[in-house]
C-alpha positions in Angstrom: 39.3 -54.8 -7.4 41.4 -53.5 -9.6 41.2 -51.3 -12.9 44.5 -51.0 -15.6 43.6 -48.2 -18.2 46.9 -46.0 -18.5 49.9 -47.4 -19.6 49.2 -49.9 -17.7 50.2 -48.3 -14.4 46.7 -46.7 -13.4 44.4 -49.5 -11.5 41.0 -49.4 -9.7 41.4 -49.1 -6.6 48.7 -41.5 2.8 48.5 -39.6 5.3 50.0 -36.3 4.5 53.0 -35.1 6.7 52.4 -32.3 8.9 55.9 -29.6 8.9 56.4 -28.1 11.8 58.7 -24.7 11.7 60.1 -23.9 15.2 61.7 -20.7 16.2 60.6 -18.4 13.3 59.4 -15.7 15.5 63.0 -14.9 16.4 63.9 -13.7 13.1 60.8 -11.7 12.5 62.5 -8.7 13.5 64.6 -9.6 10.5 62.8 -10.4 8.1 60.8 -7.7 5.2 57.6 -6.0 6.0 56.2 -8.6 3.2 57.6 -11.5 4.8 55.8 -10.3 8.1 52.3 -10.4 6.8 52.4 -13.2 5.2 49.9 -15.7 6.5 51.1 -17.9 9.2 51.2 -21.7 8.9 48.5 -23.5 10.0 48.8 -26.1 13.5 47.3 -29.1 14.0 46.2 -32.2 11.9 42.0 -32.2 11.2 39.8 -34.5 13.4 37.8 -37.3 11.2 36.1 -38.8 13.6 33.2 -36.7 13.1 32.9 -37.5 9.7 33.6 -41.3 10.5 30.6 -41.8 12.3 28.7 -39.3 10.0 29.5 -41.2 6.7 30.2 -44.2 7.7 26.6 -45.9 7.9 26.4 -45.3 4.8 29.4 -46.7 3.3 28.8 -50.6 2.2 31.4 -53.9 1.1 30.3 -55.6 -2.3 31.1 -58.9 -2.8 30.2 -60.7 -6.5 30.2 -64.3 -7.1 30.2 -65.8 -10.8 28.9 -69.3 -11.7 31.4 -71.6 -12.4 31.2 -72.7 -16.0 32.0 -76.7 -16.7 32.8 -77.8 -20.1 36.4 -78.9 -21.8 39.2 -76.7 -22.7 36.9 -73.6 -23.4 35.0 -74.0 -19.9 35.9 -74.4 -16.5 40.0 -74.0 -17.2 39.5 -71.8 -20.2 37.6 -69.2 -18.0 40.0 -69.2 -15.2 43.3 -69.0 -17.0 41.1 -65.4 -18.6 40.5 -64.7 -15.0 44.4 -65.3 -14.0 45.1 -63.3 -17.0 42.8 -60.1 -15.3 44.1 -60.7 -12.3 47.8 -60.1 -13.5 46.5 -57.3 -15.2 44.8 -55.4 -12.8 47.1 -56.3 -10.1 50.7 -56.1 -11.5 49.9 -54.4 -15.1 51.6 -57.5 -16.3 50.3 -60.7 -18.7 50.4 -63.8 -16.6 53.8 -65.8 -16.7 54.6 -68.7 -18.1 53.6 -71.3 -15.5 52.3 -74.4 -16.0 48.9 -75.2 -15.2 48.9 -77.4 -12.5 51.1 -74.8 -10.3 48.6 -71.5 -11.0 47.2 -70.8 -8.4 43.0 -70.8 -8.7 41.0 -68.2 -7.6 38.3 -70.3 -7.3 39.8 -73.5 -5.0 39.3 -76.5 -5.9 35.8 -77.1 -7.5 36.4 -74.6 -10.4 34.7 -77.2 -12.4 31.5 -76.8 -10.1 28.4 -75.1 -10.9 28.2 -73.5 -7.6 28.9 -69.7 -7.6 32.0 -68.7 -6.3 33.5 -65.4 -5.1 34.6 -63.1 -8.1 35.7 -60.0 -6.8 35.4 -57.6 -3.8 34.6 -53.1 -3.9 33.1 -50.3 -2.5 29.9 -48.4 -2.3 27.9 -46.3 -0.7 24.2 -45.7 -0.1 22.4 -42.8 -2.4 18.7 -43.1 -1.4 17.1 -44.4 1.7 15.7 -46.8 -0.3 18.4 -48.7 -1.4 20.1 -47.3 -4.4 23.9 -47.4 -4.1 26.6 -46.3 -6.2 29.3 -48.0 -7.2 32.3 -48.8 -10.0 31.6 -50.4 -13.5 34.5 -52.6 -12.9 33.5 -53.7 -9.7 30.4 -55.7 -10.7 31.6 -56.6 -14.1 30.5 -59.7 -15.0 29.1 -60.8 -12.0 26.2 -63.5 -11.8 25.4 -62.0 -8.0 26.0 -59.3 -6.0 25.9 -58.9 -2.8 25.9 -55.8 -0.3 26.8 -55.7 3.0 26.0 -52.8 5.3 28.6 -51.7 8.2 26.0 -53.1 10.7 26.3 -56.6 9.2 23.4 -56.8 7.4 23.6 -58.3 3.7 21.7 -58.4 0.9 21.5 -59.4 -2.3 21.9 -56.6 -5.1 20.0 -56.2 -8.2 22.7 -54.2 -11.0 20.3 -51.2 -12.3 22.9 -50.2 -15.3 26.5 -49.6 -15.5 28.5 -47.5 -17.7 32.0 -48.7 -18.5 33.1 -45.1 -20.0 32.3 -43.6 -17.0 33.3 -46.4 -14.5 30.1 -45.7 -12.9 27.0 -48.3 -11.9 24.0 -48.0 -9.7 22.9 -51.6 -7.9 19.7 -51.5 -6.0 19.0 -53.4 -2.6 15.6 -54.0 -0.9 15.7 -52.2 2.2 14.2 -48.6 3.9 15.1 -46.4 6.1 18.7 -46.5 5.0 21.3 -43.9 5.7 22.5 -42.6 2.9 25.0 -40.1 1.9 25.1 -36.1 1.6 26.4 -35.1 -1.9 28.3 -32.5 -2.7 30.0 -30.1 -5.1 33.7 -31.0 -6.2 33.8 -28.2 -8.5 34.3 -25.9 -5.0 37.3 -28.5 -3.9 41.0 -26.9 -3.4 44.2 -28.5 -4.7 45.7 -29.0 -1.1 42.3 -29.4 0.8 41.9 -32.0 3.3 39.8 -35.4 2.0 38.9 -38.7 3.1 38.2 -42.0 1.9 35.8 -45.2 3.4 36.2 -48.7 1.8 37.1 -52.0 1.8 40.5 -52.4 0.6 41.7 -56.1 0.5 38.4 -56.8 1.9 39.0 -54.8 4.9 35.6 -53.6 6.1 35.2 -50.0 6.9 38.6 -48.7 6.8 39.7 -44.9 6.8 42.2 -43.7 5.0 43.3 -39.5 4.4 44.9 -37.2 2.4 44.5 -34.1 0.3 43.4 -33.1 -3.0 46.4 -33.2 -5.1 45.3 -32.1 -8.6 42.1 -31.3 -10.2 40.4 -32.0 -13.5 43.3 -34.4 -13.9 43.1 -35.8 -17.7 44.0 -39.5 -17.9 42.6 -40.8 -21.1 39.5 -41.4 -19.7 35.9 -40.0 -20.3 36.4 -38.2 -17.4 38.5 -35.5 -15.8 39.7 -36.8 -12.6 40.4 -35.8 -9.0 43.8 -36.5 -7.9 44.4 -37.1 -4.2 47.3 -38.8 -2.1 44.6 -40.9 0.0 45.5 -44.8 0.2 43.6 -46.4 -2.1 43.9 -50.1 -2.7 42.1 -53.1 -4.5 39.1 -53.3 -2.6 38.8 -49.3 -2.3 37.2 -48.6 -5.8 33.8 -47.4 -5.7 33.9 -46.1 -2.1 33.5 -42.4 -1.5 35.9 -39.5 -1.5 34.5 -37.2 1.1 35.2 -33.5 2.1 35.4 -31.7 5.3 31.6 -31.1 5.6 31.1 -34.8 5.5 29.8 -34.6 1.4 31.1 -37.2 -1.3 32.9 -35.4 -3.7 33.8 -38.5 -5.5 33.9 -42.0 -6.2 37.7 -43.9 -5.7 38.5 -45.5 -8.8 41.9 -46.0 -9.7 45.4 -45.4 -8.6 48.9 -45.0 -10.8 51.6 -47.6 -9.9 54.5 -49.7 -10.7 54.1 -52.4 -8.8 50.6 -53.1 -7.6 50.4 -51.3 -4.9 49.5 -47.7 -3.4 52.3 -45.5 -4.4 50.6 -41.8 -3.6 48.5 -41.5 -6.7 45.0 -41.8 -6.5 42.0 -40.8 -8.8 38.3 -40.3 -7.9 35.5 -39.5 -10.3 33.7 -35.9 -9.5 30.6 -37.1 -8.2 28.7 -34.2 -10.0 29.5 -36.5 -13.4 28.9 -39.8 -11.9 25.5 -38.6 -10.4 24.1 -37.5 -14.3 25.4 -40.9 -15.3 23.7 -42.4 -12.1 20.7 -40.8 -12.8 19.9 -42.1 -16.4 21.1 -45.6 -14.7 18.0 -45.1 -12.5 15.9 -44.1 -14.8 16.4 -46.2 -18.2 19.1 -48.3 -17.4 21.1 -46.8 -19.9 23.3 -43.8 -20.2 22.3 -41.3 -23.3 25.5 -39.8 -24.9 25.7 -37.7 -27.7 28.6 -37.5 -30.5 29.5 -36.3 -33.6 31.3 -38.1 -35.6 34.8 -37.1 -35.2 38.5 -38.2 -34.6 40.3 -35.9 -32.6 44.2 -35.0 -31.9 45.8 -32.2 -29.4 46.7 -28.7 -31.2 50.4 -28.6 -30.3 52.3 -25.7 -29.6 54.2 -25.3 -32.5 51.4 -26.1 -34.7 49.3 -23.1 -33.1 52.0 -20.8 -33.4 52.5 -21.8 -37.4 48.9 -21.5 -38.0 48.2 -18.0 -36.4 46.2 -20.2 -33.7 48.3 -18.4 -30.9 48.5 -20.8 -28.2 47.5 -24.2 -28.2 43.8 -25.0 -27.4 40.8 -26.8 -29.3 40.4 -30.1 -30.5 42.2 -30.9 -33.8 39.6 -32.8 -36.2 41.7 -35.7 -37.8 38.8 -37.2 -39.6 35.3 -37.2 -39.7 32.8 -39.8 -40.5 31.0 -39.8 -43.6 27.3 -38.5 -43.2 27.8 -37.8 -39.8 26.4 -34.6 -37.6 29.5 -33.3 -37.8 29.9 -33.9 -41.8 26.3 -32.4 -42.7 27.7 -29.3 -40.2 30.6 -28.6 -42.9 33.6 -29.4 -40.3 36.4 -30.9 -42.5 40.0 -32.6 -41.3 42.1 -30.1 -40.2 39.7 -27.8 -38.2 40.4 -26.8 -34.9 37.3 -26.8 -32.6 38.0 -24.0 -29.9 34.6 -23.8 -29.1 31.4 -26.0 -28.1 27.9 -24.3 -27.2 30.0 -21.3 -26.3 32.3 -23.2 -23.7 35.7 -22.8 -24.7 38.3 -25.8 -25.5 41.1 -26.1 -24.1 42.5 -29.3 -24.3 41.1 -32.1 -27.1 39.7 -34.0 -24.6 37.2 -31.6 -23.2 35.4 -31.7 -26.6 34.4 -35.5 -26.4 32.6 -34.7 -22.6 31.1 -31.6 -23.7 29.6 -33.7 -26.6 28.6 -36.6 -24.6 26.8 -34.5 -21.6 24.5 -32.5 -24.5 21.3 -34.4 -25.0 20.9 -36.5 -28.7 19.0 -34.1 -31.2 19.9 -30.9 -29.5 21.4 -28.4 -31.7 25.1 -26.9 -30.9 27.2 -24.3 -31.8 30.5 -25.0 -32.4 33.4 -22.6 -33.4 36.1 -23.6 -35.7 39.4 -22.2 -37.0 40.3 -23.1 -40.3 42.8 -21.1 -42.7 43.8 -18.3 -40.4 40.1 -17.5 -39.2 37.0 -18.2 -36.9 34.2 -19.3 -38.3 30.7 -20.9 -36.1 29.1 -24.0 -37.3 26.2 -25.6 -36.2 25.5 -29.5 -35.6 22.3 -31.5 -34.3 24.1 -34.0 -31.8 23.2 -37.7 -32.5 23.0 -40.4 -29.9 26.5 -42.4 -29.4 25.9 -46.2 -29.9 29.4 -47.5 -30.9 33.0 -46.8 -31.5 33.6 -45.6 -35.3 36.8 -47.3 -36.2 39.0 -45.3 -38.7 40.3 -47.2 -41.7 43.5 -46.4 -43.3 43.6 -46.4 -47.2 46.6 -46.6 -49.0 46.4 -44.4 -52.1 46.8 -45.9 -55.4 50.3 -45.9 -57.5 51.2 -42.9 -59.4 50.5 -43.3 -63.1 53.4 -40.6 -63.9 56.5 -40.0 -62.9 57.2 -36.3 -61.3 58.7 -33.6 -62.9 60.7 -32.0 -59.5 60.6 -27.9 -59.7 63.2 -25.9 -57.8 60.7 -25.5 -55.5 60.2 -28.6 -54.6 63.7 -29.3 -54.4 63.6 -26.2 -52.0 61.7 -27.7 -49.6 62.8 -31.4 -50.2 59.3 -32.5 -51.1 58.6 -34.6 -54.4 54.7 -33.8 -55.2 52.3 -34.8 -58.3 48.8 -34.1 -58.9 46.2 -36.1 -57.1 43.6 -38.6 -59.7 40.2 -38.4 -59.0 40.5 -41.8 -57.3 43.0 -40.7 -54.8 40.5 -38.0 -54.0 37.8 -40.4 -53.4 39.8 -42.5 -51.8 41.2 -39.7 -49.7 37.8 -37.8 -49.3 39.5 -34.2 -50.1 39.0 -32.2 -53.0 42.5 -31.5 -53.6 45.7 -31.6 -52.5 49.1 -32.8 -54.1 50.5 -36.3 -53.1 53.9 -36.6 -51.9 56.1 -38.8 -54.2 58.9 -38.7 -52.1 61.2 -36.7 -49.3 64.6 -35.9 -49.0 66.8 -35.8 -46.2 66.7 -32.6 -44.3 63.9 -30.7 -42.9 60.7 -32.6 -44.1 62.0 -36.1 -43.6 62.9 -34.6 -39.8 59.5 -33.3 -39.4 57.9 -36.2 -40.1 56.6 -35.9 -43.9 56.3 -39.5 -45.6 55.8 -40.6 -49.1 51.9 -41.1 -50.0 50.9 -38.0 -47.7 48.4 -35.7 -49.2 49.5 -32.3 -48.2 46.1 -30.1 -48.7 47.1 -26.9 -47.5 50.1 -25.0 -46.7 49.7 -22.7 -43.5 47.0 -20.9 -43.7 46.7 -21.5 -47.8 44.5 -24.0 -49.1 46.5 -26.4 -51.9 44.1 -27.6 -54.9 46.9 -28.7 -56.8 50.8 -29.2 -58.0 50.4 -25.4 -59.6 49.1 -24.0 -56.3 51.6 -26.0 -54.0 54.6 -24.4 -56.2 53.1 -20.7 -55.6 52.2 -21.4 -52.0 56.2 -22.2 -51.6 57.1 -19.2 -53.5 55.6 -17.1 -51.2 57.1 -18.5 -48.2 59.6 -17.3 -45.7 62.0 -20.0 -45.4 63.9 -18.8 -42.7 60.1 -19.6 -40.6 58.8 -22.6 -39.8 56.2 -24.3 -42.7 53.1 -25.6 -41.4 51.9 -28.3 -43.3 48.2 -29.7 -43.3 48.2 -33.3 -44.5 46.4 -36.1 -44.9 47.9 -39.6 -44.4 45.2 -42.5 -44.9 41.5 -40.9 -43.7 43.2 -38.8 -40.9 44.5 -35.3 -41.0 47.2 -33.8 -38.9 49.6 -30.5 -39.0 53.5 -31.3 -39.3 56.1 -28.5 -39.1 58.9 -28.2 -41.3 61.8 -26.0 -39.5 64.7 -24.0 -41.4 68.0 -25.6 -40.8 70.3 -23.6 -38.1 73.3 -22.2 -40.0 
C-alpha cells in the first residue's frame, strides 16, 4: 500500500554502488604524509544471507479484505469511485482523471455490488512476541473489515487489529498462534548515515523479498509526528510496515513511505525509528489507545533573520503563533510571540521537535519549559493535558476603524499608517495592546510582508502598548538595521523584518 503525506510526493511504501579505485598505491610515494594515513577504502559488498534466514521467519504478508457495501449512488459505486480516488492518490499523487464510469477499472471485479469481502489492500509486518503480536503500518489496515496474516512458511491467519495510531503510522494486530519467531529489536539512535541496512517485505505482493541499501539521513523531518530514517533501500507499495534491519540482524525501523514523482521507487525511502513506534506499540497493547500529551499551542519555525533581529542568535525553538484559550500552555503565562528553546531541559532546535517532546511526556506531568521573550530567558512551567483533538485556529478580522489616522513623520519613516487599538479589537485580538496598521506604503514594509489590519505588538525587543509607544519605539531605532516586527494578524502571531533600502 501506499501513503501520500508530503506534497504529495512521499508514499507508503537500491542497491548502493560499490567504487572501486585501482592503481592508487602507485602514487603514494607522491602524495602528503596526511594523504598517506588516511584510512583506506573498504573492499567488498556485505553478505545478507545471514540476516535473511535470521529475520526472515519472522517477517509476515498482510492482506485486508473490506465488505462490499450495496446500495444506490452512495453505495457500492459511491465507495469505489472513493477507493479509485485513494488509489490515484497513493499511487500517482494525482486525483483520478476524468473517465467515465463504465471504463474505470474496479478494484473489486465484477461483483462490487456483492456483500462478499473482497481484497482491499496488501503490507508488511513483522512478528514482536512469540505469541502473536505483530507490528505493522496505520495505513496498511485502515479500514479494513479483515485481516489476514500470512507467515513465510505459508501458514495464515486471521488478525485481530489491537489499536492503530494514524499520527504515528504505527498499529499492532494480534494473531492466535505460539511459539512464533519473532524479531530482535534494536537501537536506531546508534545507526550511521552511510551504514549498511536492509529491508524484508512484500512489495507488489511479492512475498519475502530483500531489498538493500544504506542509511542515508537521520532524524529526517518530513511534516510528520515523527523524525524519520532516510535510506536508499527499494521500497514499494507492498513494502510498508516491513522491517528496516541493521547489520546485527535488529529492526531499526518500520518502512513507511518513499518520496516520488511518479509512483515509483526513486531512491528515497523513510522508516519510522522503531524506539518511537515500540512506545506507541506498547500503549496499543496495553489500552488500545495511544496517550499524548499537548499544550495548547500553534507553532511556526524561528527564521534566521528573525533570530538575528531579536538577539535570538541563531535560529532554534518553536515560535508560538497562538495559543488556545484556557489551555496548559495559557494558565503557564506563554503568550504569541514566545520562542520555546527549551522543553523539560531538552533543547529545541527545530519547531517540530517541541510537538514530539510534548506528546512522549505523560498527561498531568508537570514540565519546564524555557522561553525567550523581549531580548531575555525566562522558565515557565506547564501541567501537560492529554491530546484528544486538533484545535483549529480561527481567523478574526478586526473591526473598522472609527477614526481616521493622523500619520507622524515617523510613521511616514517607516511607511506604516498605525491608530490605536478599541477595546473590542483587543478582545477580538486577545492582546493587551498593540497599534493596528491602517495602511502600508510601498517600500520596505509592504516588501516584508506588513498588511493592513495587522496588529504590530512589539517592536524588537520593545513591547508596543499603544500609538504613543510605537512612535518612541521608531525614534529610537537604527534605520540603517533591519526592524523586527512582532505582529499579530487574525489569532496568530509571527515576526516580519523590515530591511533598510540599499543606496
Amino acid at each position: 500500500m501506499f501513503r501520500t503525506d508530503w506534497k504529495n510526493n512521499l508514499r507508503g511504501c537500491g542497491l548502493a554502488v560499490a567504487l572501486a579505485f585501482a592503481g592508487a598505491a602507485a602514487f603514494a610515494p607522491a602524495l602528503p604524509a596526511f594523504a598517506q594515513s588516511a584510512p583506506q577504502p573498504r573492499t567488498g559488498l556485505p553478505d545478507f544471507t545471514e540476516l535473511v534466514d535470521q529475520v526472515g521467519p519472522a517477517v509476515v504478508n498482510i492482506r485486508t479484505l473490506e465488505r462490499a457495501r450495496s446500495g444506490g449512488g452512495g453505495g457500492a459505486q459511491g465507495q469505489m469511485d472513493e477507493e479509485m480516488q485513494e488509489f490515484f492518490r497513493r499511487f500517482f499523487g494525482v486525483p483520478m482523471p476524468n473517465v467515465p464510469r463504465g471504463q474505470r477499472p474496479n478494484p473489486r471485479g465484477d461483483r462490487g455490488g456483492s456483500d462478499e469481502e473482497q481484497p482491499r489492500g496488501v503490507g508488511s509486518g513483522f512478528i514482536l512476541t512469540q505469541d502473536g503480536f505483530v507490528m505493522t503500518n496505520a495505513h496498511v489496515v485502515e479500514g479494513a473489515d479483515e485481516v489476514l496474516v500470512t507467515l513465510p512458511d505459508k501458514r495464515e491467519f486471521k488478525a485481530k487489529i489491537v489499536g492503530s495510531d494514524k499520527r504515528t503510522d504505527v498499529a499492532v494486530v494480534k494473531i492466535d498462534a505460539s511459539g512464533l519467531p519473532a524479531v530482535r529489536v534494536g537501537d536506531p539512535n546508534k545507526l550511521k548515515v552511510g551504514e549498511w541496512v536492509m529491508a524484508i517485505g512484500s512489495p507488489f505482493g511479492l512475498e519475502n523479498t530483500v531489498t538493500a541499501g544504506i542509511v542515508s539521513a537521520k532524524g529526517r523531518d518530513t511534516g510528520d509526528y515523527l523524525p524519520f530514517i532516510q535510506t536508499d533501500v527499494a521500497i514499494n507499495p507492498g513494502n510498508s510496515g516491513g522491517p528496516l534491519i541493521n547489520l546485527r540482524g535488529e529492526v531499526v525501523g518500520i518502512n513507511s513511505q518513499i518520496y516520488s514523482r511518479s509512483g515509483g521507487f526513486m531512491g528515497i525511502s523513510f522508516a519510522i525509528p522503531i524506539d518511537e513506534a515500540s512506545r506507541v506499540a506498547e500503549q496499543l497493547r496495553v489500552s488500545g489507545r495511544v496517550q499524548r500529551g499537548r499544550i495548547g499551542v500553534q507553532i511556526d519555525q524561528v527564521t534566521r533573520d528573525v533570530a538575528e533581529s531579536i538577539g535570538l542568535g541563531r535560529p532554534q525553538g518553536a515560535l508560538v503563533r497562538s495559543v488556545e484559550s484556557g489551555s496548559p500552555a495559557d494558565k503557564a503565562g506563554i503568550e504569541a510571540g514566545d520562542i520555546i528553546t527549551k522543553f523539560n531541559g531538552t533543547q529545541i532546535e527545530r519547531a517540530s521537535d517541541l510537538p514530539r517532546m510534548v506528546g512522549n511526556t505523560k498527561p498531568g506531568s508537570k514540565a519546564n519549559m524555557t522561553v525567550f521573550r523581549r531580548g531575555g530567558s525566562r522558565d515557565l512551567q506547564v501541567t501537560v493535558a492529554e491530546f484528544e483533538q486538533e484545535a483549529t485556529a480561527r481567523a478574526k478580522t478586526p473591526a473598522a476603524p472609527e477614526m481616521k489616522p493622523q500619520v507622524s513623520p515617523a510613521q511616514q519613516q517607516i511607511g506604516i499608517v498605525v491608530t490605536e487599538l478599541t477595546a473590542a479589537q483587543k478582545k477580538d485580538a486577545k492582546v493587551k495592546g498593540g497599534v493596528r496598521v491602517e495602511s502600508v506604503a510601498e517600500g520596505a514594509a509592504q516588501r516584508a510582508g506588513v498588511r493592513e489590519g495587522d496588529i504590530i505588538t512589539a517592536i524588537g525587543n520593545t513591547e508596543i502598548g499603544n500609538v504613543k509607544e510605537f512612535e518612541a519605539a521608531i525614534a529610537k531605532l537604527d534605520k540603517s538595521k533591519s526592524i523586527p516586527l512582532l505582529l499579530r494578524r487574525g489569532e496568530l502571531a509571527s515576526y516580519l523584518v523590515i530591511r533598510p533600502a540599499r543606496g
